[in-house]
PAKOLPA-750671 format. One record per residue (C-alpha): y, x, z; residue in three letters; residue number from 1. Coordinates in nm, 4 decimals. Example, Ala and Ser with C-alpha at 12.3 -4.5 7.8 and 13.67 -1.06 7.14 Angstrom:
# PAKOLPA-750671
+----------+----------+----------+-----+-----+
|        y |        x |        z |  aa |   i |
+----------+----------+----------+-----+-----+
|  -0.4500 |   1.2300 |   0.7800 | ALA |   1 |
|  -0.1060 |   1.3670 |   0.7140 | SER |   2 |
+----------+----------+----------+-----+-----+
This chain:
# PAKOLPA-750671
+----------+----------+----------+-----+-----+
|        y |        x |        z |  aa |   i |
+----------+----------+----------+-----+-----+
|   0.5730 |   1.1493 |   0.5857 | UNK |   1 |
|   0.3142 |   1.2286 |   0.3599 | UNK |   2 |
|  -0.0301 |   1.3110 |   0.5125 | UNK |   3 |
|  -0.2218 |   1.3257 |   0.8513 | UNK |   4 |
|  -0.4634 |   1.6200 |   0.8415 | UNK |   5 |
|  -0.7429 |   1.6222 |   1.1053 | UNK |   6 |
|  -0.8877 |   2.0002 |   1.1724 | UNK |   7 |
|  -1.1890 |   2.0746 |   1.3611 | UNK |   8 |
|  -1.1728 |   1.7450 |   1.5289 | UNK |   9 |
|  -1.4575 |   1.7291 |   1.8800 | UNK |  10 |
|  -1.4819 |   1.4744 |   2.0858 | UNK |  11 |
|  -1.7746 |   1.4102 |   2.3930 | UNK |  12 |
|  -1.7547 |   1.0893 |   2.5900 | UNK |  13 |
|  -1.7362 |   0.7266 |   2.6569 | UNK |  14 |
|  -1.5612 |   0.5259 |   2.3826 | UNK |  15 |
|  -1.4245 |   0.1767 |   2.5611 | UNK |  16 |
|  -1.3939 |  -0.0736 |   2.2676 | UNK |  17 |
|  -1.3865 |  -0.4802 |   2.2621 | UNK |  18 |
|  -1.6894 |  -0.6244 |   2.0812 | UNK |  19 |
|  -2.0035 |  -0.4163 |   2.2567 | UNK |  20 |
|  -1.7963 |  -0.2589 |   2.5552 | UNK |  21 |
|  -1.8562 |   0.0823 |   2.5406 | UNK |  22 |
|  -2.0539 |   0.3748 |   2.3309 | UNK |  23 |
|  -2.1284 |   0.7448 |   2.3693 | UNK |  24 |
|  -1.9422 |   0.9476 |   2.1082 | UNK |  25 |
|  -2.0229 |   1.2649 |   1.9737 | UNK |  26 |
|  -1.7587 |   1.4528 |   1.6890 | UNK |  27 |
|  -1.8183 |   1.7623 |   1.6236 | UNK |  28 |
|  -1.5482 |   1.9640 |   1.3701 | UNK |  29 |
|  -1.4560 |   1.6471 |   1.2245 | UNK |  30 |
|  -1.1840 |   1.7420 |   0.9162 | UNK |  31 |
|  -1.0120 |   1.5328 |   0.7056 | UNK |  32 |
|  -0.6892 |   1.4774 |   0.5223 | UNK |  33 |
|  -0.5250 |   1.1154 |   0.4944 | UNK |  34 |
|  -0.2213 |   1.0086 |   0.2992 | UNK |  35 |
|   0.0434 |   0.7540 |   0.2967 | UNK |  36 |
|   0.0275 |   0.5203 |   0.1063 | UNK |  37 |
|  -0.3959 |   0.5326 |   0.0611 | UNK |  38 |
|  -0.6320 |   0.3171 |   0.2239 | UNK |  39 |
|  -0.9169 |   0.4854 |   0.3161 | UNK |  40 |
|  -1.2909 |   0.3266 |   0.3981 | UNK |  41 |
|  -1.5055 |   0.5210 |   0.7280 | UNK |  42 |
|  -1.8546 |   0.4439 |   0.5843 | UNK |  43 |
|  -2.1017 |   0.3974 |   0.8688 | UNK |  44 |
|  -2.4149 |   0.1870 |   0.8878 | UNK |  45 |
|  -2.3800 |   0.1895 |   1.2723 | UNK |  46 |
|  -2.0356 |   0.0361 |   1.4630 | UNK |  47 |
|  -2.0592 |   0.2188 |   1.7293 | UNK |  48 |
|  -1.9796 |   0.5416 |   1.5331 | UNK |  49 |
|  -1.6316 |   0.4792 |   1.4099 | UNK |  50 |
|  -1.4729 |   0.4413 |   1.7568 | UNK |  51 |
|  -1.4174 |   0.7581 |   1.8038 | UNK |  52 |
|  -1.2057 |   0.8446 |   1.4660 | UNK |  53 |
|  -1.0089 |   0.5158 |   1.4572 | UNK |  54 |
|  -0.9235 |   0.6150 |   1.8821 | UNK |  55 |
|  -0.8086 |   0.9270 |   1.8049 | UNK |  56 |
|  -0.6262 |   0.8620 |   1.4795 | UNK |  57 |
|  -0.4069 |   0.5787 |   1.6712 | UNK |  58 |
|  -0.3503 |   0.7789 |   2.0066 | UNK |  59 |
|  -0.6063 |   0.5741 |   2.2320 | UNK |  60 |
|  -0.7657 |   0.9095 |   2.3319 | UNK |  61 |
|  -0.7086 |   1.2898 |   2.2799 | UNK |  62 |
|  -0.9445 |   1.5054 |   2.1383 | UNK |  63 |
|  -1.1213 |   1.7986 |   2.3002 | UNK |  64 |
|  -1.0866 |   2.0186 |   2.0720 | UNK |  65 |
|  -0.9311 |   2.0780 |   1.7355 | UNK |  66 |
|  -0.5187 |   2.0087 |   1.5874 | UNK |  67 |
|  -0.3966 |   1.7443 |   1.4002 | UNK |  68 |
|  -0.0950 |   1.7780 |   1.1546 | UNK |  69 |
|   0.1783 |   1.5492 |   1.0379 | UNK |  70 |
|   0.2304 |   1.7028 |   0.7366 | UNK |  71 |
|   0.2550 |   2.0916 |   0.8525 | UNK |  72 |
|   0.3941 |   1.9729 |   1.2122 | UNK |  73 |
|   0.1437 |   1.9340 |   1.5085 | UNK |  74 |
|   0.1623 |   1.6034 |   1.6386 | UNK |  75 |
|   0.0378 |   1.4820 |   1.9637 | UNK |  76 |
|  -0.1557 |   1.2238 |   2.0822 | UNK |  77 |
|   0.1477 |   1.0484 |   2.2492 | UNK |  78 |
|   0.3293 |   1.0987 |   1.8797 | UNK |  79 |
|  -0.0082 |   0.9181 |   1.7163 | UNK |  80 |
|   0.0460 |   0.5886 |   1.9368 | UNK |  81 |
|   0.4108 |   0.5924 |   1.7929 | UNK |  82 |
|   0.3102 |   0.5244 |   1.4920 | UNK |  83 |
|  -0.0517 |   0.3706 |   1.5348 | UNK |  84 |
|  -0.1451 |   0.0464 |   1.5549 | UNK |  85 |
|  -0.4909 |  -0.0752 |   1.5633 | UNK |  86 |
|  -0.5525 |  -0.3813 |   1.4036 | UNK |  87 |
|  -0.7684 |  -0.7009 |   1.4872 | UNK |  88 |
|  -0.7254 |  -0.7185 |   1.8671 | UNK |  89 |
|  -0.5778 |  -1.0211 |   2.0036 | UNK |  90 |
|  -0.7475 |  -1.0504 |   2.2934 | UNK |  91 |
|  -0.6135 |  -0.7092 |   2.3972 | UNK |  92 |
|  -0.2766 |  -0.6906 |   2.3316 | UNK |  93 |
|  -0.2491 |  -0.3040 |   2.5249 | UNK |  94 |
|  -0.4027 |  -0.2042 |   2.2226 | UNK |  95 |
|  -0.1968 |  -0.3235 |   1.9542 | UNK |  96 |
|   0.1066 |  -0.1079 |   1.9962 | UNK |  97 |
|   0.0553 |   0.0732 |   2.3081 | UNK |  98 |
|   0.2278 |  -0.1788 |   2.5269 | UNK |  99 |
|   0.1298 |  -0.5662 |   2.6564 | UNK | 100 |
|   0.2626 |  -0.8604 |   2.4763 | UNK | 101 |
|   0.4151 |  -1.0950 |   2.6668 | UNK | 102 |
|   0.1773 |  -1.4324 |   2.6789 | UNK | 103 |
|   0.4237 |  -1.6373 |   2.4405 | UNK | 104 |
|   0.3857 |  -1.8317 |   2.1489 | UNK | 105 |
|   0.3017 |  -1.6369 |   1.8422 | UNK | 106 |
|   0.6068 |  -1.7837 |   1.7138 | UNK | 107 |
|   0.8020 |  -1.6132 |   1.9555 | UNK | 108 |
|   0.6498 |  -1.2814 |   1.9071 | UNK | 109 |
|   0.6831 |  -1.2959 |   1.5455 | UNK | 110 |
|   1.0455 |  -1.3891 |   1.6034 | UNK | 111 |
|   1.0986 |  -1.1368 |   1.8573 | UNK | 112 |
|   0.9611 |  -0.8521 |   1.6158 | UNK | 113 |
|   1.1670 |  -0.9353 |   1.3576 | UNK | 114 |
|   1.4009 |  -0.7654 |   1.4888 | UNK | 115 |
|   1.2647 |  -0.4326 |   1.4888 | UNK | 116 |
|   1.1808 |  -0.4870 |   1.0914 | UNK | 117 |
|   1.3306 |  -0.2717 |   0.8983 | UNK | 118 |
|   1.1814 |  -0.4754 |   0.5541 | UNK | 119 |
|   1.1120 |  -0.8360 |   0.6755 | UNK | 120 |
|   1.3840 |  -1.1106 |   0.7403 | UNK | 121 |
|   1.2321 |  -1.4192 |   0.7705 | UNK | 122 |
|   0.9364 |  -1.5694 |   0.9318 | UNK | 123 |
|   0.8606 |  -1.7346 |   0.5956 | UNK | 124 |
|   0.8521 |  -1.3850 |   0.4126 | UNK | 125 |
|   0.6120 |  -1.1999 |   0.6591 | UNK | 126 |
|   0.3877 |  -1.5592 |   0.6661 | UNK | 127 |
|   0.3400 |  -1.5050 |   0.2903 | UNK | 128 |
|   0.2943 |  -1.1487 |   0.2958 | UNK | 129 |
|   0.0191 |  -1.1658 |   0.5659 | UNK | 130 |
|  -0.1483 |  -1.4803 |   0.4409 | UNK | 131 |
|  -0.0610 |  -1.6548 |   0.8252 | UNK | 132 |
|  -0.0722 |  -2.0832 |   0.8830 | UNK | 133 |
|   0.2168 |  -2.1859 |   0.9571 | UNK | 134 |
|   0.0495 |  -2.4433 |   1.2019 | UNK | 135 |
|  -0.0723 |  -2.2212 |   1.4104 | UNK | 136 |
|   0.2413 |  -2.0012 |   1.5559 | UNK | 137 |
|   0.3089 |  -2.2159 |   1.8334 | UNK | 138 |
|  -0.0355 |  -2.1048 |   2.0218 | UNK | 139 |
|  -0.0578 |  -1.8477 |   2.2339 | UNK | 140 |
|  -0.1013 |  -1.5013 |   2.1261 | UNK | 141 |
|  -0.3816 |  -1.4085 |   2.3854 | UNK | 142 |
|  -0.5601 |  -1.7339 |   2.2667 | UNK | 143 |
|  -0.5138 |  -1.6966 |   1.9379 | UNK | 144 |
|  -0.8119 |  -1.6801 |   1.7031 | UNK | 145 |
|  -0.9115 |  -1.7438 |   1.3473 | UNK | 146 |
|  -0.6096 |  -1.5074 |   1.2069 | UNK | 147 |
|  -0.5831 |  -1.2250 |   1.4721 | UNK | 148 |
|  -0.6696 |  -0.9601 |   1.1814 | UNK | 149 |
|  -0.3973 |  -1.0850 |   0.9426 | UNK | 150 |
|  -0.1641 |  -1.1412 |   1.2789 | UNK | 151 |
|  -0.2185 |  -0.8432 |   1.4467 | UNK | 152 |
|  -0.1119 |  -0.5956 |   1.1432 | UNK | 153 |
|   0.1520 |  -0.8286 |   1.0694 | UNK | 154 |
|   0.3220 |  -0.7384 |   1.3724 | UNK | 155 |
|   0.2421 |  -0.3947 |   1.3566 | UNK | 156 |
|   0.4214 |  -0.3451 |   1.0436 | UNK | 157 |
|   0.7228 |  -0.5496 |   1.1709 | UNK | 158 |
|   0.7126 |  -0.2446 |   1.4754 | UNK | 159 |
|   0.6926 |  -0.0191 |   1.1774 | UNK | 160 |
|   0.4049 |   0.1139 |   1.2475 | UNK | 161 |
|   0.2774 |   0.3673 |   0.9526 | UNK | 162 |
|  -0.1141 |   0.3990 |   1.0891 | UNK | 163 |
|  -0.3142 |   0.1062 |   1.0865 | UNK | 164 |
|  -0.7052 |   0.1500 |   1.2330 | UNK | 165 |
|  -0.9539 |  -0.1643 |   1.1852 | UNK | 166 |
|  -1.2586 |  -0.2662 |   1.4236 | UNK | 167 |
|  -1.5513 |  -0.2044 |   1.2146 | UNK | 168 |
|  -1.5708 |  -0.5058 |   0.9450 | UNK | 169 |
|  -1.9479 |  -0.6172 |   0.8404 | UNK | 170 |
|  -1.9334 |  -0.5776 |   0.4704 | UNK | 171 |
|  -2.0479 |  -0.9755 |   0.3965 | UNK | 172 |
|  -1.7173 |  -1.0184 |   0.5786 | UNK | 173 |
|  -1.4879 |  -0.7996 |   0.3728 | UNK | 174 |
|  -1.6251 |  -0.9598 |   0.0420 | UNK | 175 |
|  -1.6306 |  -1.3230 |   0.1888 | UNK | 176 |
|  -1.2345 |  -1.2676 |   0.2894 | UNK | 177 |
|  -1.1612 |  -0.9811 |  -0.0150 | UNK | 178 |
|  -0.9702 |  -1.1976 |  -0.2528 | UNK | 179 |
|  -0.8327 |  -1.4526 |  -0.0548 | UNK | 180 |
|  -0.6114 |  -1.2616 |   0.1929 | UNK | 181 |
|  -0.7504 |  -0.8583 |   0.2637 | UNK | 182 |
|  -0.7083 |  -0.7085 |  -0.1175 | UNK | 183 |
|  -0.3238 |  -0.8440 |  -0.1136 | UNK | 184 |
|  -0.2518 |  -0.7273 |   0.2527 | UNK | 185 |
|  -0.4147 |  -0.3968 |   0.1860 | UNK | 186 |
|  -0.2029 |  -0.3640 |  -0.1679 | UNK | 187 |
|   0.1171 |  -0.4211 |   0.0828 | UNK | 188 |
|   0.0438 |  -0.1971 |   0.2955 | UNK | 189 |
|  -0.0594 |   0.0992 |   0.0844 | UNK | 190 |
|   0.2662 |  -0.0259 |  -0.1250 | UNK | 191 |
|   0.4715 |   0.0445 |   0.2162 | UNK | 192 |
|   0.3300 |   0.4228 |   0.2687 | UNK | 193 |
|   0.1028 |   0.2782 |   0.5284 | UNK | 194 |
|  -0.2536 |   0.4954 |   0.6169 | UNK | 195 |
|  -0.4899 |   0.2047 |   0.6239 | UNK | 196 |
|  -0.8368 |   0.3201 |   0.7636 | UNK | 197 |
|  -1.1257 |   0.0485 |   0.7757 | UNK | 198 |
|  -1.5043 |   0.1071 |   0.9202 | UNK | 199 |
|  -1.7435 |  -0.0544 |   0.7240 | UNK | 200 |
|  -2.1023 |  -0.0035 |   0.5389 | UNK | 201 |
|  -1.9543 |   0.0428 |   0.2004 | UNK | 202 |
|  -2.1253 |  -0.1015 |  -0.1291 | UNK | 203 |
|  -1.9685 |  -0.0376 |  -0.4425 | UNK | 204 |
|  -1.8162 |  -0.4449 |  -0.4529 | UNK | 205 |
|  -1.5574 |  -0.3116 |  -0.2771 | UNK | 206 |
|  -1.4920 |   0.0164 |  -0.4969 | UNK | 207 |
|  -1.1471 |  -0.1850 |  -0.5822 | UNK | 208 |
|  -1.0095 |  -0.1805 |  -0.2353 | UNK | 209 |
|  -1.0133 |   0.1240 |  -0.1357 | UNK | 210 |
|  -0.8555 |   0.4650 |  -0.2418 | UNK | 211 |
|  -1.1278 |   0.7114 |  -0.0974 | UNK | 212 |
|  -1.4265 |   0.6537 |   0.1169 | UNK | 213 |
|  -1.5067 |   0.9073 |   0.4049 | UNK | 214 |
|  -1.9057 |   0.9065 |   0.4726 | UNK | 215 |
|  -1.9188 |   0.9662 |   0.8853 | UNK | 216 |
|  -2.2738 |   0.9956 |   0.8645 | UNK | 217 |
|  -2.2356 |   1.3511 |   0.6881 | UNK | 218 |
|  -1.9578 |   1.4510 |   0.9086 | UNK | 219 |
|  -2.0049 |   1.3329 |   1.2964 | UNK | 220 |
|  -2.2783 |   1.4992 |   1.3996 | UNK | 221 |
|  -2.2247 |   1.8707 |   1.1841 | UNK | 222 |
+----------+----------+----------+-----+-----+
């Protein structure tokens, strides 16, 4: 795999999302081209726009108009959630791989992913990669807090997922959290061939993690 390529991308409706319930979305001819093994920033003053995109992109919802290509093959939506995982949710496990978690210990999930990985072997390896306490895997996963961004694309990428779509991040967040944990999990990922797409107000502070920076303000509303 080498690139996802968005064409003509329109979209009219009611986006359902987790931290203000629900948004109107308008896309109109949205285009784009994203690559494995980039990580890519949606630049957007306003939340509520990036829904849409990151929906899409993962397989939550299908388009209204337009194609999207992995690499020159058309891919559908169902294809999308294959391989998309969105990232940050742990409250609504449906929407990290497409299927419920069962309400175990994160221990147990971890445990039980593992052996889907085709790169991880031990709990100790993915709790370094992913920056995780190892304190806190015997709560549950629906209860889990504090970590559920770091968690959450952990077990993505032990389900070998490839395309990995953030909530929007407030960007006092991403520099408070950039060199303690996100720079090295994003340098993973992008080091795996992953497509990692993060909504955020960008500012140039944080011109070293990202690869290329889409402006949605120029291109949802064309």
């Amino acid at each position: 795999m080498k690139s996802i390529s968005l064409q003509n991308i329109s979209y009219n409706g009611i986006i359902k999302h987790f931290t203000s319930g629900k948004t109107y979305q308008e896309i109109n001819n949205f285009s784009t081209n994203l690559q494995f093994g980039k990580i890519y920033c949606l630049d957007t003053l306003l939340e509520d726009d990036c829904w849409g995109i990151s929906w899409i992109l993962t397989g939550k919802i299908k388009s209204d108009k337009g194609n999207i290509f992995l690499d020159d093959n058309h891919i559908s939506d169902s294809e999308l959630k294959k391989i998309g995982c969105t990232i940050g949710f742990t409250g609504y496990e449906k929407y990290l791989l497409g299927i419920r978690l069962p309400q175990k210990s994160v221990f147990y999930i971890i445990n039980d992913s593992l052996k889907a990985s085709k790169t991880i072997s031990s709990i100790d390896e993915l709790i370094n990669i992913f920056c995780l306490t190892t304190e806190r895997m015997s709560r549950n996963y629906s209860t889990y807090s504090g970590e559920k961004w770091r968690l959450s694309a952990a077990i993505g990428y032990m389900n070998n997922k490839k395309v990995f779509s953030s909530y929007w991040i407030k960007p006092e967040v991403i520099m408070m959290y950039k060199n303690l944990w996100l720079k090295s999990i994003l340098e993973f990922l992008k080091e795996n061939k992953c497509i990692v797409i993060i909504p955020t107000h960008y500012n140039e502070n944080m011109k070293d993690l990202f690869d290329e920076i889409i402006n949605l303000k120029d291109l949802l509303n064309q």
